[in-house]
C-alpha positions as CSV (number, residue, x, y, z in Angstrom):
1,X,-37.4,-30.2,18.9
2,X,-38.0,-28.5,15.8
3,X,-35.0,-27.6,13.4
4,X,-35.1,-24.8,10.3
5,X,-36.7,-25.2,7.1
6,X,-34.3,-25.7,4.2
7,X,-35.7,-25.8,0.7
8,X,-39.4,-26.4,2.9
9,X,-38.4,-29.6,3.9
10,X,-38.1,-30.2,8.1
11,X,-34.5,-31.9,9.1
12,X,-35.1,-34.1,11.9
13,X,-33.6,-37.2,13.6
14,X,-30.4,-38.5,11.6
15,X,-31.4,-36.6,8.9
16,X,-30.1,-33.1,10.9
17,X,-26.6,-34.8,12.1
18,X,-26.3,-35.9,8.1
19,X,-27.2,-32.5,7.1
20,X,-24.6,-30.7,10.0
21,X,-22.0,-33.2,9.1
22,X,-22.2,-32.0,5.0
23,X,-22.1,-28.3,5.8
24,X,-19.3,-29.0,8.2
25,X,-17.4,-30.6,5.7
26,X,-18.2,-27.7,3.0
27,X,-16.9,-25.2,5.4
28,X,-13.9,-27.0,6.3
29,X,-13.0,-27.6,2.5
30,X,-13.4,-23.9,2.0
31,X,-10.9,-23.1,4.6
32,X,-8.3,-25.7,4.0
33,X,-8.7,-24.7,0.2
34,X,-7.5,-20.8,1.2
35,X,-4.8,-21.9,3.3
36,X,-3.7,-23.8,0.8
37,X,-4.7,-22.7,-2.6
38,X,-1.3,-20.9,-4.8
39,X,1.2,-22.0,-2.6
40,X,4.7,-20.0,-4.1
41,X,3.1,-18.0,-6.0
42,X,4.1,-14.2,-7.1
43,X,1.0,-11.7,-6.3
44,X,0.8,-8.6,-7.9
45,X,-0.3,-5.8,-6.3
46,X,-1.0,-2.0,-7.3
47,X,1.8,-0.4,-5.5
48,X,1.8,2.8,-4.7
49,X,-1.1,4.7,-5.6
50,X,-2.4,8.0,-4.2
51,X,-5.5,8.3,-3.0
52,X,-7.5,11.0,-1.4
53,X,-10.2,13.3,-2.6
54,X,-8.5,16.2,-4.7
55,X,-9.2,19.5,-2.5
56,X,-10.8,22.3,-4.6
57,X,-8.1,24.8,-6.0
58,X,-8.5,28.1,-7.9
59,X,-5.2,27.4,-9.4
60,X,-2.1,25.7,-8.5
61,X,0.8,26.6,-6.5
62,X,3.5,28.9,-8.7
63,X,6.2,27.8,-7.2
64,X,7.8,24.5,-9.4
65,X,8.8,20.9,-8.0
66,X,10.5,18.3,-9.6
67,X,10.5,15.2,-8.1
68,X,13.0,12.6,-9.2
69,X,13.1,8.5,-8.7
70,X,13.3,7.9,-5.3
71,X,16.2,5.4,-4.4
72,X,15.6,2.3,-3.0
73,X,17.5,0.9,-0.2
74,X,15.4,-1.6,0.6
75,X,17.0,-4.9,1.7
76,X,15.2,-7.4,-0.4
77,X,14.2,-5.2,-4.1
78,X,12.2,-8.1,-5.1
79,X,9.4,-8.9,-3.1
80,X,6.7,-6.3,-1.1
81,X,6.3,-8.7,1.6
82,X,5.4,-12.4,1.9
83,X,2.0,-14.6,2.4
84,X,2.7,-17.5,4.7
85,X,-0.3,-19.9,4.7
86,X,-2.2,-21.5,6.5
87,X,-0.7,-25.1,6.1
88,X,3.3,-24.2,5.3
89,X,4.6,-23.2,2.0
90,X,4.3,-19.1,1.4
91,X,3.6,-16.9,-1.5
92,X,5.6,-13.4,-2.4
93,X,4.2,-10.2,-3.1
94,X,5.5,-7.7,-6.1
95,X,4.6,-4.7,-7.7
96,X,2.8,-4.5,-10.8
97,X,3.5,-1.3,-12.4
98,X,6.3,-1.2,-15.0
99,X,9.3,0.3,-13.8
100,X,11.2,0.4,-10.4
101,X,8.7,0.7,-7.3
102,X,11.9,4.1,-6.8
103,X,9.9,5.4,-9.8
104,X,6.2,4.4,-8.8
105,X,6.7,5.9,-5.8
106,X,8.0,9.4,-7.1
107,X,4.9,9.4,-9.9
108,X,2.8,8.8,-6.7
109,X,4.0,11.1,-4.9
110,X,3.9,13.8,-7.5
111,X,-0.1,12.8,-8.0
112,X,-1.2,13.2,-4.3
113,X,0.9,16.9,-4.2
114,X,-1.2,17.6,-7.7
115,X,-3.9,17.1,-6.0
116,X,-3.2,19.2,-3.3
117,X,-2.6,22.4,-5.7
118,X,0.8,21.6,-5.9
119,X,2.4,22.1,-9.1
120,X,5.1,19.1,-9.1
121,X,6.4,16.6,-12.1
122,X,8.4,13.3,-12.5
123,X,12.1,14.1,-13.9
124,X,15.0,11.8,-14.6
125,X,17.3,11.2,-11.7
126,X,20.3,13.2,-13.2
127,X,20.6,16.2,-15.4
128,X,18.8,19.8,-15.7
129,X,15.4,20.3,-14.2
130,X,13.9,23.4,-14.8
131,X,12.0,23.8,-11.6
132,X,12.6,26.0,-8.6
133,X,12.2,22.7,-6.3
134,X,14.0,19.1,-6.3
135,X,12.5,16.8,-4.5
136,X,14.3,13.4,-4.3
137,X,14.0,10.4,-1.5
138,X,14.7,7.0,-0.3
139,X,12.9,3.6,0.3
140,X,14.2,2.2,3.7
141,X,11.4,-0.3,4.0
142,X,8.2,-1.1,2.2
143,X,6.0,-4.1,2.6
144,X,3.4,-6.1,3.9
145,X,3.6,-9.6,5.5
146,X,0.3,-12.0,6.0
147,X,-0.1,-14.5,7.8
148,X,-3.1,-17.1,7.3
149,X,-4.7,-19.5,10.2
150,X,-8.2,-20.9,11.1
151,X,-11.2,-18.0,10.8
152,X,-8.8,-15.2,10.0
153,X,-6.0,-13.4,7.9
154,X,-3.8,-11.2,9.5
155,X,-1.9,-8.7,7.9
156,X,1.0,-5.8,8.8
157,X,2.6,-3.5,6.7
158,X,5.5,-1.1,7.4
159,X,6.3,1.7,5.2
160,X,9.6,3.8,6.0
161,X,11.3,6.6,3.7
162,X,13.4,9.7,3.8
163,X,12.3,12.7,2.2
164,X,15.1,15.6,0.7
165,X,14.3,18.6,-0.5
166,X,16.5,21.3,-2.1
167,X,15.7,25.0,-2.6
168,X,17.3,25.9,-6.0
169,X,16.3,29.9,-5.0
170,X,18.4,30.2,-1.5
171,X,20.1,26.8,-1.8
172,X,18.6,25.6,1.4
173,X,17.7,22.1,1.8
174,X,15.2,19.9,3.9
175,X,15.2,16.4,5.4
176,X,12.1,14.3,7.0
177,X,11.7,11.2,7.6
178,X,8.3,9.4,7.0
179,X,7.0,6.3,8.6
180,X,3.6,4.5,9.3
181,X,2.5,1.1,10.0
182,X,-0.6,-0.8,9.9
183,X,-2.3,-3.9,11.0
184,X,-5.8,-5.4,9.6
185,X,-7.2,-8.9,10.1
186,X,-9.7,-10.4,7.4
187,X,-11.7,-13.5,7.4
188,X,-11.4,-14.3,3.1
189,X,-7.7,-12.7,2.1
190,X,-8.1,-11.3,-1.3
191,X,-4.4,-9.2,-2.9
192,X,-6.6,-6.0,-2.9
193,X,-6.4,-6.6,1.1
194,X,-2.5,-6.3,1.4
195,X,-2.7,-3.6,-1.8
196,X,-5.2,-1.3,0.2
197,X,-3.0,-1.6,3.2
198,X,0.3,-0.4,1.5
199,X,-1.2,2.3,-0.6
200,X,-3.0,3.5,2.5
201,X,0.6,4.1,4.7
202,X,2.1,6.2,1.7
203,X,-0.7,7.9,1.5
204,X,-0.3,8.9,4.9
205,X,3.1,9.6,4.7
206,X,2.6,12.2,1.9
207,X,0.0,13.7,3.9
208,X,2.5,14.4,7.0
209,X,5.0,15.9,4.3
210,X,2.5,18.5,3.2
211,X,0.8,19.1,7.3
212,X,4.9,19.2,8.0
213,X,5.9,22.0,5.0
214,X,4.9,24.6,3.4
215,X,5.7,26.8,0.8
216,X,6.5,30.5,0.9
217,X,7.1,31.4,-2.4
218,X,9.3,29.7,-4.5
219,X,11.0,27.9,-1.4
220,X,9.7,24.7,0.4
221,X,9.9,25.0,4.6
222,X,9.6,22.8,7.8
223,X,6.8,24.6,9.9
């Protein structure tokens, strides 16, 4: 029987079962070290951040939005989610930027509309505005949860928020309500995994806002 050539040396007789029973043991250390590895940790994670490829614009929209803080109602303002591993214990997740994730999440918000020719800024939660548009919103749910076993890392995320919008030139106003989830399953869980997964449902949430609205002149609609 022959068996593979490591370093160009043959492995034969009870020199292969030695050999198998090392590498076995290397793997299995590996695995039991990232099931176990930062147990009650806090990980930060880069939440949210728009993404997408700016679309090319002569020149943005005239019309003015002013987006403010978005409220957040979430049960548990702490955490983004937890990381239960593989052997007990569990690990929380929380945002890194400074300020609220209410705040993050309007700044976000206000880059992915840039980018879409919008023309759309970040104001303080009370007081004057100066735009022809308020935008303003709440966090019902944001997070991701993971769970680690044998082989595999699964992970969902839920993100769920409410959208108003307020015409300053007719006084009309707008509601929507924005939700997406996602699942992904990974072999080596690394933060950026959980990360990529949030940032990726608000970025599809602000994507149905603008497929949902549009402007016509200095007043935001519902198609």
């Amino acid at each position: 029987m022959r068996w593979s050539i490591v370093s160009d040396h043959k492995i034969t007789g009870e020199g292969s079962v030695r050999y198998c029973q090392i590498i076995g043991a290397g793997l299995l250390g590996i695995i039991l070290a990232a099931g176990c590895v930062s147990k009650g940790e806090r990980i930060d994670i880069k939440v949210p951040l728009a993404g997408g490829a700016p679309e090319k614009v002569v020149e943005k929209n005239s019309a003015t939005i002013a987006i403010r803080p978005f409220e957040d109602n979430r049960t548990d303002r702490s955490n983004l989610g937890t990381r239960r591993h593989m052997w007990g214990g569990e690990s929380r997740f929380s945002s890194l930027p400074n300020g609220s994730l209410g705040d993050a999440t309007a700044q976000a918000f206000a880059d992915y509309l840039n980018a879409k020719g919008w023309n759309a800024t970040v104001v303080e939660s009370r007081g004057p505005v100066g735009a022809d548009i308020i935008l303003s919103g709440s966090l019902d749910d944001v997070g991701v949860d993971v769970a680690s076993s044998i082989g595999q890392t699964t992970l969902y995320a839920r993100n769920r928020m409410v959208v108003f919008v307020k015409n300053l030139a007719d006084e009309s106003q707008i509601r929507e309500t924005l939700a997406s989830t996602g699942t992904n399953q990974v072999f080596w869980f690394e933060p950026d995994d959980a990360q990529d997964l949030l940032n990726e449902l608000y970025n599809k949430n602000f994507e149905k806002f603008v497929k949902d609205t549009k402007l016509e002149g200095r007043v935001l609609k519902l198609r």
